[in-house]
GUGUDREN-616606 format. One record per residue (C-alpha): residue number from 1; x negated, y negated, z. Coordinates in Angstrom, 1 decimal, m for minus. Layout:
REM residues N
[node NUM; [X; Y; Z]]
...
REM end
This chain:
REM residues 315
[node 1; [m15.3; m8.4; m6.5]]
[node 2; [m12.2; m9.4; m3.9]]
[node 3; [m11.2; m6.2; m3.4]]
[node 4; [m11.6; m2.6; m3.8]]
[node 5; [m9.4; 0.5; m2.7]]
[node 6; [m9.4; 4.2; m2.7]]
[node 7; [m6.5; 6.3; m3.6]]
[node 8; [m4.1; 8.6; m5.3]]
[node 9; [m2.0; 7.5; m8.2]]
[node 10; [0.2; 9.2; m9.4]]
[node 11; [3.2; 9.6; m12.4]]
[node 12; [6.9; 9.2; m10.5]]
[node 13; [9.6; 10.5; m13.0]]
[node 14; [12.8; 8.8; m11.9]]
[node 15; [16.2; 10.2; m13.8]]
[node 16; [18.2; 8.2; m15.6]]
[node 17; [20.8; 7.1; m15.6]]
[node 18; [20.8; 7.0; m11.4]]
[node 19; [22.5; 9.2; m9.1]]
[node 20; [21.5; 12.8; m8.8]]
[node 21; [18.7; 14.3; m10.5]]
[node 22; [21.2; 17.4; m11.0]]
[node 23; [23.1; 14.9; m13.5]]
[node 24; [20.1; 13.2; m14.9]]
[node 25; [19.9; 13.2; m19.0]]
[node 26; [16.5; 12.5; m18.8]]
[node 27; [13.5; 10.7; m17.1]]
[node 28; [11.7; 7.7; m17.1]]
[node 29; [7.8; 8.0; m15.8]]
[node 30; [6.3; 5.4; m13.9]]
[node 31; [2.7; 4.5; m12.7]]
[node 32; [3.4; 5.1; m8.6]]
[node 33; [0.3; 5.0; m6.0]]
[node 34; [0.3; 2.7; m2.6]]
[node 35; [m3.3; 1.4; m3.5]]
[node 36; [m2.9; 0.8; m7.1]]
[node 37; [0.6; m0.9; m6.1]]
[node 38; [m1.6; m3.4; m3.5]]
[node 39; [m4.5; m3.8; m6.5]]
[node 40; [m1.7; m4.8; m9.1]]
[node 41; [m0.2; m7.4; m7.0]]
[node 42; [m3.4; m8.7; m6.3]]
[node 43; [m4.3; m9.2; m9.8]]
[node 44; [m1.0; m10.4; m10.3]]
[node 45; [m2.4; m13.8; m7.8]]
[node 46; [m5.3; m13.8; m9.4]]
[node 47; [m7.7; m11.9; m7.3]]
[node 48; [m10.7; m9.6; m8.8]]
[node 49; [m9.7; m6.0; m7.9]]
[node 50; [m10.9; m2.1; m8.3]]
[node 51; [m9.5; 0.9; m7.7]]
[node 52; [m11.8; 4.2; m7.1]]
[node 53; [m10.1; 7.0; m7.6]]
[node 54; [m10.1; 10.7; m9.7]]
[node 55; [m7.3; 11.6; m12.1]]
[node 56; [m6.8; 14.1; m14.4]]
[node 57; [m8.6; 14.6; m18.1]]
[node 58; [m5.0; 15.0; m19.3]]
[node 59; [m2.0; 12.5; m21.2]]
[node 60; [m0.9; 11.8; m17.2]]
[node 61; [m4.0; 10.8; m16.4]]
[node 62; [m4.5; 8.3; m19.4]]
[node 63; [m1.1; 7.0; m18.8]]
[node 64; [m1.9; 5.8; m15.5]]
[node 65; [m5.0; 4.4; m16.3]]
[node 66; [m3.3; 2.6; m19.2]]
[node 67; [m0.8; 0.8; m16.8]]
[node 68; [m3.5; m0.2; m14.3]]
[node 69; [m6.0; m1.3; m17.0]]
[node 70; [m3.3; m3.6; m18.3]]
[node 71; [m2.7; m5.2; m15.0]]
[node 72; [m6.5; m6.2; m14.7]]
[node 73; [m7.7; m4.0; m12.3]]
[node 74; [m11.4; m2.4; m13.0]]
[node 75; [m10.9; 1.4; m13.3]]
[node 76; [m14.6; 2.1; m14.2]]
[node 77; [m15.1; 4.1; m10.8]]
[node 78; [m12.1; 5.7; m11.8]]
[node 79; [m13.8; 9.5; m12.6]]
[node 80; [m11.6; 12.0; m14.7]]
[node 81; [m12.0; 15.9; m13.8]]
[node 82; [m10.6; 19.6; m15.1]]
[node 83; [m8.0; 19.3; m11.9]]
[node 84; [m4.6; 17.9; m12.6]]
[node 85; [m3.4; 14.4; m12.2]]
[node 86; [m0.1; 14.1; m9.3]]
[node 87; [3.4; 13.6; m10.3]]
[node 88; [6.9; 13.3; m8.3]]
[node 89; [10.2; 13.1; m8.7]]
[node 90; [11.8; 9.9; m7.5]]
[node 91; [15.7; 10.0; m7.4]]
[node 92; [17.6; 6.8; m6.4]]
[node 93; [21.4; 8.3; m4.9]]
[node 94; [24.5; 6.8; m5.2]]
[node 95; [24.1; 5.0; m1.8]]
[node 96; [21.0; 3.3; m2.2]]
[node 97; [18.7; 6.2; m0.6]]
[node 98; [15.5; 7.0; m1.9]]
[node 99; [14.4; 10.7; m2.4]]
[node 100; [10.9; 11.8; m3.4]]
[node 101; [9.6; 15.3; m4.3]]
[node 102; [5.6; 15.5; m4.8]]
[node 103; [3.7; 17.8; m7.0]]
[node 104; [0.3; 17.2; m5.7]]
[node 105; [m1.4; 20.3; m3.8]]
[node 106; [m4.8; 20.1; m5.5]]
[node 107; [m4.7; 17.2; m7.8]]
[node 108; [m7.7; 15.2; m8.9]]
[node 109; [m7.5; 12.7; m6.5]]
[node 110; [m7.3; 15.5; m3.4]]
[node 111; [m10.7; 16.4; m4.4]]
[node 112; [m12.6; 13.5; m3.9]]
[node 113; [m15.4; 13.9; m1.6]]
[node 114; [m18.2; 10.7; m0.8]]
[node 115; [m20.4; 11.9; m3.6]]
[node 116; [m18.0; 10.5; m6.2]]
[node 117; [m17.2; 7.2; m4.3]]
[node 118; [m18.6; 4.0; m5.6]]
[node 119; [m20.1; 2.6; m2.3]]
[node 120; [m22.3; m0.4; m4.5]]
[node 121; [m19.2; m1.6; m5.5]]
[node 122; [m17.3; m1.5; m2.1]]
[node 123; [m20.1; m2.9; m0.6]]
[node 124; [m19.9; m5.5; m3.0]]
[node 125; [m16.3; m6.6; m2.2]]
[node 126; [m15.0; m9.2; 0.5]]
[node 127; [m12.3; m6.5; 1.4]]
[node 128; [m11.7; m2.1; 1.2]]
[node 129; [m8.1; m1.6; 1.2]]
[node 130; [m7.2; 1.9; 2.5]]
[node 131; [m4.0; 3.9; 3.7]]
[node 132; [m3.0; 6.7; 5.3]]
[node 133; [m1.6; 8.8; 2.3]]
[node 134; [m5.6; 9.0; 1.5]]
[node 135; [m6.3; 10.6; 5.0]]
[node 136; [m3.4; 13.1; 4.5]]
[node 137; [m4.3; 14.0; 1.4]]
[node 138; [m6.4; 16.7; 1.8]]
[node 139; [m9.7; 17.6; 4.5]]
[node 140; [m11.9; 16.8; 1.6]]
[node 141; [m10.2; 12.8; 1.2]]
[node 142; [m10.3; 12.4; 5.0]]
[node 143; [m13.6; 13.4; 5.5]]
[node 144; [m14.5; 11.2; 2.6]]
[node 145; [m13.0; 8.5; 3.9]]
[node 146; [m14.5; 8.8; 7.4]]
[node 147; [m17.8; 8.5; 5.7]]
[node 148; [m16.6; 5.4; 3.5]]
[node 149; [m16.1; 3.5; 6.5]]
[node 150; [m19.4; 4.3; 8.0]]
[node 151; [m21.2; 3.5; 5.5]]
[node 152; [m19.9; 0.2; 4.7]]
[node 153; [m21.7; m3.4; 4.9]]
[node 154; [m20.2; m5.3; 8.1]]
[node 155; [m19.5; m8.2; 5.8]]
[node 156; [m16.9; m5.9; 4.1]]
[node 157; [m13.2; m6.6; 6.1]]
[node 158; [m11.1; m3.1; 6.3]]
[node 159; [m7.5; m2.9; 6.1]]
[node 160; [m5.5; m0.4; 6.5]]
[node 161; [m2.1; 0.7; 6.5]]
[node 162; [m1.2; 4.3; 8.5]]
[node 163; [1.9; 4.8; 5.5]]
[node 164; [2.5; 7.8; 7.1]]
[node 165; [4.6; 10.4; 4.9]]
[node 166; [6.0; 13.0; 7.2]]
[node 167; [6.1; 15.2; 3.7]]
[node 168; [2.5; 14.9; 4.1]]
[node 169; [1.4; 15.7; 7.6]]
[node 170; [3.1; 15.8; 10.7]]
[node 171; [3.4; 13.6; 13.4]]
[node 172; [0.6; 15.1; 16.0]]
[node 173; [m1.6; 14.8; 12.7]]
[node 174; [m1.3; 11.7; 11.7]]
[node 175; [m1.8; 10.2; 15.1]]
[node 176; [m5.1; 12.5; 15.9]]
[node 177; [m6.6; 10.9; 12.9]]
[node 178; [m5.4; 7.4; 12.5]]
[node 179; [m6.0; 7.0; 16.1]]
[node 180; [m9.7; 8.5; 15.7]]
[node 181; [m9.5; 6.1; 12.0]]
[node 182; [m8.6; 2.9; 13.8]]
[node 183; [m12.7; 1.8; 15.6]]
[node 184; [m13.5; 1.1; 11.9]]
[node 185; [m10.5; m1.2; 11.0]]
[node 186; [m10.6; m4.5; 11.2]]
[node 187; [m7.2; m4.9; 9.5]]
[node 188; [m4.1; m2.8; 11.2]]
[node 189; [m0.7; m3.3; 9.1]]
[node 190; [2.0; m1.0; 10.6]]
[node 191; [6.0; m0.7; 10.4]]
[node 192; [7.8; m0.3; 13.5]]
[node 193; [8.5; 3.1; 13.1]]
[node 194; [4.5; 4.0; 12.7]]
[node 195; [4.3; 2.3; 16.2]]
[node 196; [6.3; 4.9; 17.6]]
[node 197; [4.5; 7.5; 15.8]]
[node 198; [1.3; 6.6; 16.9]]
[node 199; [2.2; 5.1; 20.2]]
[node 200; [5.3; 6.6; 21.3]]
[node 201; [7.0; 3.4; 22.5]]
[node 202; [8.4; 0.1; 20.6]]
[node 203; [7.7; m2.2; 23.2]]
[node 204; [5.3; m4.5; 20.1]]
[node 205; [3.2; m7.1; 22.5]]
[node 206; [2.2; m3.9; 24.5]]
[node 207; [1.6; m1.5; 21.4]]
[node 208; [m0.5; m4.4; 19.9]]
[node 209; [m3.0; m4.3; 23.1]]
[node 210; [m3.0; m1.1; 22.8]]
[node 211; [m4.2; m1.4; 19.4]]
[node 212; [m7.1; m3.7; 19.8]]
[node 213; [m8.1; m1.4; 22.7]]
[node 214; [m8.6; 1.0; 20.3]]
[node 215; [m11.1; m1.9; 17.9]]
[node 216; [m8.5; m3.6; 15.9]]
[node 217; [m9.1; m7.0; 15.7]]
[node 218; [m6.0; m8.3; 13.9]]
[node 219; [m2.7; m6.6; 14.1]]
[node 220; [0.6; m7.1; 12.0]]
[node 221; [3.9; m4.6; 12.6]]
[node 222; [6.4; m5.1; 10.2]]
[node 223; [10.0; m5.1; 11.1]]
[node 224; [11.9; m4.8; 8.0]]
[node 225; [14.6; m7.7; 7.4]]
[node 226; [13.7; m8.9; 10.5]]
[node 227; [10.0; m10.5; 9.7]]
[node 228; [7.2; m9.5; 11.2]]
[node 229; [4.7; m9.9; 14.4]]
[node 230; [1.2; m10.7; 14.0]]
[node 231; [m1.8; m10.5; 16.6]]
[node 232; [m4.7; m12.0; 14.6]]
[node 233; [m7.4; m14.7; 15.6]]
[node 234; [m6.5; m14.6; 18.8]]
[node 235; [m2.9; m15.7; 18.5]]
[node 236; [m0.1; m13.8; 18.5]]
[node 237; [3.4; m14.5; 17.1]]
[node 238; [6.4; m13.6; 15.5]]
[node 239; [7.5; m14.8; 11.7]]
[node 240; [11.3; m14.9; 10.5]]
[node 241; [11.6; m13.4; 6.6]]
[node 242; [11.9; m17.0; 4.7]]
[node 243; [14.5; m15.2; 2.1]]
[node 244; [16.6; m12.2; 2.1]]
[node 245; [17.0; m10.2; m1.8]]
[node 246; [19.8; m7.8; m2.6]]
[node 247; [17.3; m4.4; m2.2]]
[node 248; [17.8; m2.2; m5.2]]
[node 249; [14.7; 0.2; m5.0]]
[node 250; [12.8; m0.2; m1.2]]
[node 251; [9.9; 2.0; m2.5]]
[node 252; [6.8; m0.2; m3.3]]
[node 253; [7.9; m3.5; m0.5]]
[node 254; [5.2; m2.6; 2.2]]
[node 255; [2.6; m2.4; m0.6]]
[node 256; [3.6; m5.8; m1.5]]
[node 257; [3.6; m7.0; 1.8]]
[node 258; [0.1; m5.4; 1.8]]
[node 259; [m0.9; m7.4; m0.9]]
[node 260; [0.3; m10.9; 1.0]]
[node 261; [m1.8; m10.1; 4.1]]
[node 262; [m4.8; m9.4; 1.6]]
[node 263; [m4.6; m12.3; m0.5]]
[node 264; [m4.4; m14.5; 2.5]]
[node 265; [m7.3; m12.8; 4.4]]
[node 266; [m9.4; m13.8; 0.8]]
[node 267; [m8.4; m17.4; 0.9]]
[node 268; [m8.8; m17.8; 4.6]]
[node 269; [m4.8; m18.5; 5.1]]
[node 270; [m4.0; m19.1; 8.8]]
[node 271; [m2.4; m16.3; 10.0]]
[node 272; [1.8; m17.5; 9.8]]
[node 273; [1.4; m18.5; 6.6]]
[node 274; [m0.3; m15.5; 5.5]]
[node 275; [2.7; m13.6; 7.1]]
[node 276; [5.3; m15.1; 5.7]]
[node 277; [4.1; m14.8; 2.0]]
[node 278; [4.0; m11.2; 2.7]]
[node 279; [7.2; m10.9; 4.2]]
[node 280; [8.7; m13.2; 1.1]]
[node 281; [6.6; m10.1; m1.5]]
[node 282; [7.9; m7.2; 0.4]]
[node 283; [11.6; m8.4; 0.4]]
[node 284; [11.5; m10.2; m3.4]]
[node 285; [10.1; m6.7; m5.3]]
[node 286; [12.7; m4.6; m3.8]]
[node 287; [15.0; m6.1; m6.7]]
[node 288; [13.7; m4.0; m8.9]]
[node 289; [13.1; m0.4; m10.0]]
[node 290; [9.6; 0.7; m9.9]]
[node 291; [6.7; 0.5; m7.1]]
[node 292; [5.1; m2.9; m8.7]]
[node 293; [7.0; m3.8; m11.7]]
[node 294; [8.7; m6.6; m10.0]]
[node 295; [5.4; m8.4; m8.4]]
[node 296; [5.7; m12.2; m8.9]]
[node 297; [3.3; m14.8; m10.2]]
[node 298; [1.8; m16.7; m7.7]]
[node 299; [3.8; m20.0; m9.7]]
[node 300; [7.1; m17.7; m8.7]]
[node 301; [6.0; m17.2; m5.1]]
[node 302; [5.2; m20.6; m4.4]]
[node 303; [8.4; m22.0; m6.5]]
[node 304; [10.8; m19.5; m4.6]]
[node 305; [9.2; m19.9; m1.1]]
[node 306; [10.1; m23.1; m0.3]]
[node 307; [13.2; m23.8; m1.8]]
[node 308; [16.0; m24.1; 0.1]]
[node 309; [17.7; m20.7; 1.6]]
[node 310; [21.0; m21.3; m0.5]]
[node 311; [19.2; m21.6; m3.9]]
[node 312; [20.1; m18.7; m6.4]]
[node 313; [18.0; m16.4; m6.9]]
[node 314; [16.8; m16.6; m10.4]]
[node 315; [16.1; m13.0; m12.4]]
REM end
């Protein structure tokens, strides 16, 4: 196995047509989790993945596990329970903002303790993917996850990306915790404004030595439009986005851009390269609706990469 991660998924109803939910005629439900987002576009460049997680015994819960079994990822430590699978409401308004309302205050996946964890088949893979959502989830996830990470093989890379949602926790919370998380990360993957969250400045080359004094071996802030910096292997630098997309639906682009760094840790990718394939995933899926619907083929990535900036985007 390449890689395994733990998290919730969950169903995200998003109105149709868009605009206000208030004016919706209806809904159209979609498979929405950061981890299972990162897994799919993994599969989706050919890497072996599996997602451990606990859902539902209900139709919401069989929907999402449909969807992620199509898309190649191993569900089998996947456990089903009498709690409730997750589900929000995603609601894309006239000006391009993205609105989410959760449901999921004791869901399946809020329940998970180490007991139900897989740790034969994490300590199997090259890489554990893991975010923040996970640690907000509930006291039972982030104790679980604590223990995960202690447990773990020292051949077995950790990434991690904070994805702090403010909905979730506040800010003093999420930096107690991620701060405490960081010693066991070997992986740090943070957007500019978790820096200031979690550090309380945006001066990047110092955040990132702050960062490593806290463990982190290899650090990567995202920027947005403006690329990315990256600490890693002892050399730091700065990488320009190769392509800028018309952005239709944002939700979903740092779970691509996830999915880059991974994929490049696997095949050993030296660090600017590995960067600038995730910067071209995070920008290219924000064309389309939905978390991962629009992940490329690794023929698409490396057709569209290199081509010249004026090329036309094809769709």
């Amino acid at each position: 196995m390449d890689v395994v991660a733990i998290g919730e998924s969950m169903v995200a109803l998003v109105n149709k047509p868009a605009g206000y939910i208030r004016h919706a005629d209806g809904f159209k439900p979609f498979v929405a989790g950061a981890e299972t987002n990162t897994l799919i576009g993994l599969s989706r460049l050919g890497h072996k993945t599996a997602w451990i997680s606990a859902l539902g015994k209900d139709e919401l819960g069989e929907f999402i596990l449909h969807k992620v079994r199509a898309e190649q990822v191993d569900t089998a430590s996947v456990s089903t329970t009498g709690d409730r699978t997750g589900v929000f409401f995603k609601q894309i308004s006239p000006d391009g903002s993205v609105d989410v309302t959760y449901y999921r205050e004791n869901s399946a996946a809020s329940r998970m303790t180490l007991d139900g964890i897989d740790m034969d088949k994490i300590n199997g893979a090259k890489v554990l993917y893991i975010t923040g959502i996970t640690l907000s989830l509930s006291g039972q996830t982030k104790e679980m996850l604590f223990n995960v990470v202690k447990a773990l093989n020292e051949d077995v890379k950790v990434v991690f990306d904070p994805n702090i949602r403010l909905k979730m926790w506040t800010e003093a919370e999420a930096r107690k915790t991620i701060l405490e998380f960081l010693p066991h990360v070997d992986y740090l993957i943070a957007g500019k404004q978790e820096v200031d969250i979690l550090l309380g400045h945006q001066d990047f080359d110092a955040a990132m030595d702050k960062f490593k004094r806290f463990g982190c071996a290899n650090i990567i802030i995202k920027l947005g439009r403006e690329g990315a910096l990256y600490d890693m292997e002892g050399v730091r630098g700065r990488v320009e986005n190769p392509k800028q997309f018309e952005e239709i639906d944002p939700v979903g682009a740092g779970d691509a851009f996830a999915a880059g760094v991974v994929s490049g840790i696997l095949e050993d990718r030296e660090p600017e390269g590995m960067i600038r394939t995730a910067c071209f995933l995070g920008g290219y899926i924000t064309q389309f609706i939905g978390d991962y619907q629009g992940f490329p083929s690794r023929g698409t990535i490396e057709a569209m990469i290199d081509a010249d900036e004026d090329e036309k985007v094809k769709r």
